[in-house]
N, C-alpha and C positions, 0 to 999 in steps of 0.2 A: 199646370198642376195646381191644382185650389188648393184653400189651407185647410180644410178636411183630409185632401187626401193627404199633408203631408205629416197630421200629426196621427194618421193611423199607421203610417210608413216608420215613424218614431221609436215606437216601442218595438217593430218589427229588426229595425237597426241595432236598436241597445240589447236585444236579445240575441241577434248573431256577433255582436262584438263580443258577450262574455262568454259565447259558446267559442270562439275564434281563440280570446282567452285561456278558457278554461282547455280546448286543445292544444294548446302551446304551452300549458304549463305541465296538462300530461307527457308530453312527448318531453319535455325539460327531465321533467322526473325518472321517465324511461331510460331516460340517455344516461342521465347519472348512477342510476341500478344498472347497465349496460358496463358503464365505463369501469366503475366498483367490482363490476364479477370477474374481469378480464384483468383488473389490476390485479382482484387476489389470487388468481390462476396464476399470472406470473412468475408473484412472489414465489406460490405453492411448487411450480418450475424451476423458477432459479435457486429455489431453497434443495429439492430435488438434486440437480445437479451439483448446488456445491457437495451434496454430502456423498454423491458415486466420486466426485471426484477426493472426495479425502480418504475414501475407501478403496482406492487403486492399489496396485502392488507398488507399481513409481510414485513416489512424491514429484508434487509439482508445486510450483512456486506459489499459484491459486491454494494453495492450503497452508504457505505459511508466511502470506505477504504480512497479514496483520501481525508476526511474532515481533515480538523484541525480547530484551534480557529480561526475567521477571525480580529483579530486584539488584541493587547499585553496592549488593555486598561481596557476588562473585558468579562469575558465568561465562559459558563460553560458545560460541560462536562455530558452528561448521558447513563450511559449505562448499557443493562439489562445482565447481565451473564449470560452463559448456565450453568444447573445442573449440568450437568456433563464436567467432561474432557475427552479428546479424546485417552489418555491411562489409563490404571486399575488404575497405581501408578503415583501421580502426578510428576512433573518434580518440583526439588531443587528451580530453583528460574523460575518466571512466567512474562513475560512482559507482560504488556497490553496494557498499552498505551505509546507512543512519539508523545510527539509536537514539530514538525518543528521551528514554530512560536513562541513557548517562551523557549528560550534556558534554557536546564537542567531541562525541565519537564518533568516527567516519569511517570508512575503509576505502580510498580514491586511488586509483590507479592511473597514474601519466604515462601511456603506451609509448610514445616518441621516446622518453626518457628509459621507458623501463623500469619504471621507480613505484613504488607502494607505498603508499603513506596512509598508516590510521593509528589509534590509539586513542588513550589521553592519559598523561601531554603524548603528540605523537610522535611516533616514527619511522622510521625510516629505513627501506630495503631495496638498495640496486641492483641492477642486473636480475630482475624477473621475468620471466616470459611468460603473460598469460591469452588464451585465443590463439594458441601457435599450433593448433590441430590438436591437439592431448584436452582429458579435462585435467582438470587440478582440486586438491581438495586442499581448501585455503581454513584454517583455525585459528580465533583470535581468545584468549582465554585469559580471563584478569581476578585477582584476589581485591578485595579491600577490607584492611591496608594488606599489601602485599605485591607481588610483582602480576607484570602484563608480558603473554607472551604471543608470536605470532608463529604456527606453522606452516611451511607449505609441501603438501604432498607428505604429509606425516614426521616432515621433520625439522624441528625446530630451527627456526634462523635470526630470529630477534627477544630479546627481553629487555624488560626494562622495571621501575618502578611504577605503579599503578598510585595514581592522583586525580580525583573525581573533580571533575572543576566545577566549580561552584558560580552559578550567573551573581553578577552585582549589580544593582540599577545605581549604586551611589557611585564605584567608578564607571559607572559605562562596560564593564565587562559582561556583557553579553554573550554569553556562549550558548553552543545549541540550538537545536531546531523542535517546532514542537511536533512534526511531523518525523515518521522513521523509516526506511526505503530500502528493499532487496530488491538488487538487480536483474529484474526477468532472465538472466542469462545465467544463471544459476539454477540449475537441474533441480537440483533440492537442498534444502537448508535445515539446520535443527539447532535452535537453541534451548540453553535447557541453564540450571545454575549449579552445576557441576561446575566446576575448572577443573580442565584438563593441563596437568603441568607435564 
């Protein structure tokens, strides 16, 4: 190939490069108005479903995993448990509930033990049976200042003094979590700032 022919070859090059280019950056483009229309369809989907799902006759947990107490002056907690658990043999210890909102409130359940413990400061109830084929409708309901009470099945089994604990970075008293957690095993749940005494 002489050097004629290869600087007429030259320009013929640099013009399928930016056409090569310029298709690869259309299809670039496409792809990303492709992926954008299918994102917002999802959303428009899953926005869809959560709201058939909060419009159900049954509460489901999907509508009220985000609740917590709305405020650290008084409220209460209710919620029905499922019969069962979701494996043969229960798990050692059982969360069920955290509140965001009042630091060091928990509602943990040690099945071996049969034991309940939540509040703040907390306490304490033996001999419970929960997951034993019944549901249960478990209520935790606290004044501040005032007392904390816990029901199960409608009838009250514990009270006590209600005291918000307060995190310290100066002692190290760390209490609380900044996350809050209902236990999928609860049918449905309603908190609300009633106290129920």
């Amino acid at each position: 190939m002489s050097h004629k022919d290869k600087k007429k070859l030259t320009p013929l090059i640099k013009k399928n490069k930016i056409i090569i280019l310029l298709v690869i950056l259309l299809l670039a483009i496409f792809s990303l108005i492709v992926v954008g229309f299918f994102s917002i369809k999802e959303q428009k989907i899953q926005a869809g479903a959560a709201s058939n799902t909060a419009t159900t006759d049954s509460p489901s947990i999907t509508s009220t995993e985000m609740q917590d107490f709305p405020n650290t002056v008084q409220g209460t907690f209710t919620g029905i448990l499922n019969a069962k658990y979701i494996k043969e043999e229960l798990d050692p210890i059982i969360v069920l509930y955290v509140s965001s909102r009042l630091p060091g409130m928990a509602m943990i359940y040690y099945s071996q033990e049969k034991k309940l413990v939540y509040g703040t400061p907390q306490m304490v109830i033996n001999d419970i049976s929960l997951f034993d084929g019944a549901q249960h409708t478990l209520t935790y309901s606290f004044q501040n200042p005032g007392k904390q009470y816990f029901s199960y099945d409608n009838t009250v089994l514990s009270q006590s003094d209600f005291h918000l604990n307060i995190p310290s970075l100066l002692t190290g008293n760390t209490v609380g979590v900044s996350e809050k957690f209902i236990n999928p095993h609860f049918g449905s749940v309603e908190i609300n700032s009633n106290p129920n005494t």
